[in-house]
C-alpha positions as CSV (number, residue, x, y, z in Angstrom):
1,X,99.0,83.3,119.5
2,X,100.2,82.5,123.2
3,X,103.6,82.5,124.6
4,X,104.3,80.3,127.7
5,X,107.2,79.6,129.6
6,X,106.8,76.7,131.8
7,X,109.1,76.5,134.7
8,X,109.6,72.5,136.0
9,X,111.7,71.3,138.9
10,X,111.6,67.5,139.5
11,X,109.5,66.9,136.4
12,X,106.9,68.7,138.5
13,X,106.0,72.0,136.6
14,X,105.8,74.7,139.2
15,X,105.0,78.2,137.5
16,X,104.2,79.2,134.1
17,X,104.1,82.2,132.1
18,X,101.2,82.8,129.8
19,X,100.8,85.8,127.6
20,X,97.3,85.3,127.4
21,X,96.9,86.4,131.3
22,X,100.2,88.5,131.2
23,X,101.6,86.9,134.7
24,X,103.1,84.3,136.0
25,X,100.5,81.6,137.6
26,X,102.3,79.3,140.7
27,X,101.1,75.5,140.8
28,X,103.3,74.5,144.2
29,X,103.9,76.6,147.6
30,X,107.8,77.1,145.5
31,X,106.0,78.3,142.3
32,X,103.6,80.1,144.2
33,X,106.3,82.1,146.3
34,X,108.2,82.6,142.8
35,X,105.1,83.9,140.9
36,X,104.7,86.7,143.0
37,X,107.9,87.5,142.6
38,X,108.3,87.6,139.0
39,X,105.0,89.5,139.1
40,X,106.0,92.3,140.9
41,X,108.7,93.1,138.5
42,X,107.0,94.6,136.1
43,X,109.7,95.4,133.8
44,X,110.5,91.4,133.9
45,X,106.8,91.1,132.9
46,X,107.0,93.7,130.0
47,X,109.7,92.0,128.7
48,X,108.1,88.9,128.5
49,X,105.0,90.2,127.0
50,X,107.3,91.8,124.1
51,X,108.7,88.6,123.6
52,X,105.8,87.7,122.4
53,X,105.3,90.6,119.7
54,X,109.0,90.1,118.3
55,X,109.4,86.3,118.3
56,X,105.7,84.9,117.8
57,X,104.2,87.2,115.7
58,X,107.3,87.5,113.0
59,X,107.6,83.7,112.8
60,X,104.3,82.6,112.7
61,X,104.1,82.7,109.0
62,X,106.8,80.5,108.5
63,X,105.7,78.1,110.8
64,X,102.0,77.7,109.0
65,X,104.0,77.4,105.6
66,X,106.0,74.7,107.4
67,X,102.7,72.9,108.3
């Protein structure tokens, strides 16, 4: 299971948020500056990362019985 948050400006997407890596990855100079923001927060990332654990995991049952 993977969380992302995508982040888009202009229909351009310019930073994302992927569990799998635990950080925020920049695609433009804009998401790059941003990135490393967000990443030095680390409390911003932790809460992230149990976002994950509390929404994903607890619903992903429902969602395969959905399916």
């Amino acid at each position: 299971i993977e969380l992302i948050f995508s982040y888009y400006y202009n229909k351009v997407e310019f930073a994302r948020f992927t569990s799998s890596l635990g950080k925020f990855v920049g695609f433009t100079q804009f998401g790059l500056k941003n990135a490393d923001y967000w990443n030095s927060d680390t409390s911003y990332l932790a809460q992230l990362n149990a976002q994950k654990e509390t929404y994903c995991l607890n619903n992903i049952g429902i969602d395969y019985q959905a399916a």
